[in-house]
GULUM-135252 format. One record per residue (C-alpha): residue in three letters; x, y, z. Coordinates in Angstrom, 1 decimal, always signed. Layout:
<recs>
<rec "ALA",<X,Y,Z>>;
...
</recs>
This chain:
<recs>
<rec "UNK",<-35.1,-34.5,+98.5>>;
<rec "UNK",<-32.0,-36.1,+97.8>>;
<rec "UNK",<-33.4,-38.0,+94.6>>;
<rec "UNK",<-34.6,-34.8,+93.3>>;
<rec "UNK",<-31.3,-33.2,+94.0>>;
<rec "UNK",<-29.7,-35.8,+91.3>>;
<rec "UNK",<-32.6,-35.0,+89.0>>;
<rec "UNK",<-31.8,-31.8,+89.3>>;
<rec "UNK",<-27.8,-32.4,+88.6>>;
<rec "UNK",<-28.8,-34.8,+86.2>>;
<rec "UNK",<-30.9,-32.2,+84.3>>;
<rec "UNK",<-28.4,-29.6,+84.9>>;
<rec "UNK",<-25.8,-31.9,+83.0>>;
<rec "UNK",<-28.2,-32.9,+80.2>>;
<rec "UNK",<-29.0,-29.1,+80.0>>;
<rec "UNK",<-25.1,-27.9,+79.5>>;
<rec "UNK",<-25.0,-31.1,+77.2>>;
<rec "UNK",<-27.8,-29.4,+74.7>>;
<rec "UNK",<-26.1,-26.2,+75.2>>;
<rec "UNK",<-22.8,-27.1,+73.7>>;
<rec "UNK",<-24.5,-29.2,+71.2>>;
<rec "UNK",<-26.5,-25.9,+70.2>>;
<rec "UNK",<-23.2,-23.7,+70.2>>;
<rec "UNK",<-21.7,-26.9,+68.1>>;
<rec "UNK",<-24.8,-27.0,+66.1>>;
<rec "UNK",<-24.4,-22.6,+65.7>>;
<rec "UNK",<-20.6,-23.4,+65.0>>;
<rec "UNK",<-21.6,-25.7,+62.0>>;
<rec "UNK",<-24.1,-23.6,+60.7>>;
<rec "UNK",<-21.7,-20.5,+60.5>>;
<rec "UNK",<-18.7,-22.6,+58.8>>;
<rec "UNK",<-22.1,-24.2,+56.5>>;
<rec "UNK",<-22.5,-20.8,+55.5>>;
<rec "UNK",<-18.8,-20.2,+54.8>>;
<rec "UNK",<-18.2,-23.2,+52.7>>;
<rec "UNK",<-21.3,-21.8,+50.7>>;
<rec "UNK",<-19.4,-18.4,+49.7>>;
<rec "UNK",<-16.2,-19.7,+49.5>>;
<rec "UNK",<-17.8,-22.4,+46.8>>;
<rec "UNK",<-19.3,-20.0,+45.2>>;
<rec "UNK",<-16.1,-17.1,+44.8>>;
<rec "UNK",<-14.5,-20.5,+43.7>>;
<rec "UNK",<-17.0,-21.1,+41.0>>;
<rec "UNK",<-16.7,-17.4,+39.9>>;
<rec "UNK",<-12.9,-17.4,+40.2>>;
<rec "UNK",<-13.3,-20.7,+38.0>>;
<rec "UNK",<-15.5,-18.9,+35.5>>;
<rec "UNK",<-13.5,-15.7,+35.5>>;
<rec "UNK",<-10.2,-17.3,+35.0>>;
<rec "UNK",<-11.7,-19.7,+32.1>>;
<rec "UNK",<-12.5,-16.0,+30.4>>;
<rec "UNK",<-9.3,-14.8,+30.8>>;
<rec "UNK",<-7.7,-17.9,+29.5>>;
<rec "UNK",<-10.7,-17.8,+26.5>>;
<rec "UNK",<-9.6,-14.4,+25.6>>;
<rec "UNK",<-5.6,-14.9,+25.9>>;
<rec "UNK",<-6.2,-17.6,+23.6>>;
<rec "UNK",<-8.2,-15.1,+21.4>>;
<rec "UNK",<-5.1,-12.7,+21.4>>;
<rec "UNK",<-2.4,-15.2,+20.9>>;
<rec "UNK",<-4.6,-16.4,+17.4>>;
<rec "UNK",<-5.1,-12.7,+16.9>>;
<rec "UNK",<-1.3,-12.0,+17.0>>;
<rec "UNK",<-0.1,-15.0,+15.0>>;
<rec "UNK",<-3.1,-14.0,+12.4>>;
<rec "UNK",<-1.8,-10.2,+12.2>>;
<rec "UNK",<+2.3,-11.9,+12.0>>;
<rec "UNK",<+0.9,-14.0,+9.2>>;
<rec "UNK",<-0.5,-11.2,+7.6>>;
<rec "UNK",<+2.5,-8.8,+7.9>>;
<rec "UNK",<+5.3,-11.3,+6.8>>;
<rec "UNK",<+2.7,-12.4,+3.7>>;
<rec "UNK",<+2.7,-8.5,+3.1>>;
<rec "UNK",<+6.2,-8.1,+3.2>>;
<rec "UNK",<+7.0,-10.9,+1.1>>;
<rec "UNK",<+4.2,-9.2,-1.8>>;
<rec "UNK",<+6.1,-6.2,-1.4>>;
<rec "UNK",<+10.1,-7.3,-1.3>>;
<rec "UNK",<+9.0,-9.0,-4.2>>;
<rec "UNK",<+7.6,-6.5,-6.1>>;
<rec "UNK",<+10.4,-4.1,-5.0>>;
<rec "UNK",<+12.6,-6.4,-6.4>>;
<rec "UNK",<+10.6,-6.6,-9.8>>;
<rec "UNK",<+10.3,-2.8,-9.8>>;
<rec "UNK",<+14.1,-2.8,-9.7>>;
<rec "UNK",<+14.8,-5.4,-12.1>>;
<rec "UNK",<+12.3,-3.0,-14.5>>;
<rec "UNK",<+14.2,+0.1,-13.7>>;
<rec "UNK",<+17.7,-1.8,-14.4>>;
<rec "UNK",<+16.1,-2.8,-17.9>>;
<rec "UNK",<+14.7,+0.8,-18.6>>;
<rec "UNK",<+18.3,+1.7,-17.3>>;
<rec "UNK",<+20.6,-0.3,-19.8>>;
<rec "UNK",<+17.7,+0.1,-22.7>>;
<rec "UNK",<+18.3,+4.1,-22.2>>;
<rec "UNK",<+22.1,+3.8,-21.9>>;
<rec "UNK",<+21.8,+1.9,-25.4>>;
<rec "UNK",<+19.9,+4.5,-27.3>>;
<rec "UNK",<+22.5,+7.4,-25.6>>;
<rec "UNK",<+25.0,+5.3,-27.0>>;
<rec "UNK",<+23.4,+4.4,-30.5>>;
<rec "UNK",<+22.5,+8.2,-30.4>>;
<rec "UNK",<+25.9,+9.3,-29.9>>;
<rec "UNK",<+27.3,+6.9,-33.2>>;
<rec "UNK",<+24.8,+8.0,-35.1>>;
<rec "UNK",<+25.8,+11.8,-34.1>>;
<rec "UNK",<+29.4,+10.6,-34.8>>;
<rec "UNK",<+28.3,+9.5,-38.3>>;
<rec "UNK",<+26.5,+12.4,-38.7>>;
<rec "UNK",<+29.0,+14.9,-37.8>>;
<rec "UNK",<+31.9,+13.1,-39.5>>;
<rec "UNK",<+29.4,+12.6,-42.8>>;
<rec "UNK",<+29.0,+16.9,-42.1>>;
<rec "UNK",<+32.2,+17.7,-42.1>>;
<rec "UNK",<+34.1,+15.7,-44.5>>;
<rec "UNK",<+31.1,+17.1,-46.9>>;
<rec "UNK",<+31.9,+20.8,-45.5>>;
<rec "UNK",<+28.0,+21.4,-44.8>>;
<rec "UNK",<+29.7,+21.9,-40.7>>;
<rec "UNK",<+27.2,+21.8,-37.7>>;
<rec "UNK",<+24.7,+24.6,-39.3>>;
<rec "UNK",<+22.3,+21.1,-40.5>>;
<rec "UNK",<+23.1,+18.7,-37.5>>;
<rec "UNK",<+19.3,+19.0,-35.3>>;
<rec "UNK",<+19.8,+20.9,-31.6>>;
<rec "UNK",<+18.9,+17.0,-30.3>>;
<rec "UNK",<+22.1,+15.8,-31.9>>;
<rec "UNK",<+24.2,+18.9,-31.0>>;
<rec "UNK",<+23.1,+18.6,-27.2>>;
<rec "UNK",<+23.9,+15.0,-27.5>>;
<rec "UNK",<+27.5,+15.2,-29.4>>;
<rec "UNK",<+28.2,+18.2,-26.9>>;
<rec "UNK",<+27.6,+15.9,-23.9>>;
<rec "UNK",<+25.0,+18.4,-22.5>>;
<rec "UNK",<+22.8,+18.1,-19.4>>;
<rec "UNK",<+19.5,+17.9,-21.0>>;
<rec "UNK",<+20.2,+14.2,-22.6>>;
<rec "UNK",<+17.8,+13.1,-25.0>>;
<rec "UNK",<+15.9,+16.0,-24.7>>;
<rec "UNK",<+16.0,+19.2,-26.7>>;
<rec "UNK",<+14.9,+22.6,-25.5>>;
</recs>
C-alpha cells in the first residue's frame, strides 16, 4: 500500500506538472495570437502611413507645381503691364506732340488770319476749340 501511495503522489506531481505546462502551453497560445494582431495593425499602420507619406509628397509637388505656375504667371503679366505702360507713355508723348504741333499750326493760322484781316470767321471749329484751350481736345463737336 505504501508503494502505491508514492505512485499515487508521484502521479499526483506529474499530474499538476502537465497542468501548468497546459496553462503555460494556453498562456503561449493567447500571447501567439496577440503577436498575430499586433503584427498585423503593424503592417497596416506600415501601409497606411507609407500612403500618407505617398500623398504628402503628392501635395508638396502639387504646391511647388501651382507656385511655379503663379510666379511664371506673374512674371508674363508684370511684364506685359510694364509693356502696356511703356505703350501708353509713347501714345502719351505722341499725342502731347500733335496738341502741341496743333496749337503752332493754330498760332500760324490765326496770326496769318489776322494780320490778313479775314479774323476767326475761316479758322475750322477743330482749330478754334484747340486755340481756345477747350475741353473737347482734338475733337470737334
Amino acid at each position: 500500500m505504501l508503494h502505491q501511495v508514492g505512485d499515487l503522489f508521484e502521479l499526483n506531481v506529474k499530474l499538476r506538472c502537465q497542468k501548468v505546462k497546459l496553462v503555460s502551453l494556453f498562456q503561449c497560445q493567447v500571447l501567439q495570437n496577440r503577436l498575430e494582431l499586433c503584427l498585423q495593425n503593424k503592417l497596416q499602420a506600415e501601409t497606411s502611413l507609407q500612403k500618407m507619406q505617398d500623398y504628402a509628397a503628392k501635395l508638396q509637388e502639387d504646391l511647388q507645381t501651382t507656385t511655379q505656375n503663379y510666379e511664371t504667371q506673374l512674371s508674363i503679366m508684370s511684364e506685359h503691364l510694364a509693356n502696356m505702360n511703356d505703350k501708353l507713355t509713347v501714345q502719351r508723348d505722341e499725342i502731347d506732340q500733335l496738341k502741341y504741333q496743333m496749337t503752332n499750326k493754330v498760332s500760324l493760322y490765326t496770326h496769318h488770319q489776322l494780320s490778313t484781316g479775314m479774323g476767326y470767321h475761316g479758322i475750322p471749329r477743330l482749330l478754334v476749340a484747340c486755340r481756345r484751350g477747350g475741353d473737347k481736345g482734338l475733337f470737334p463737336l
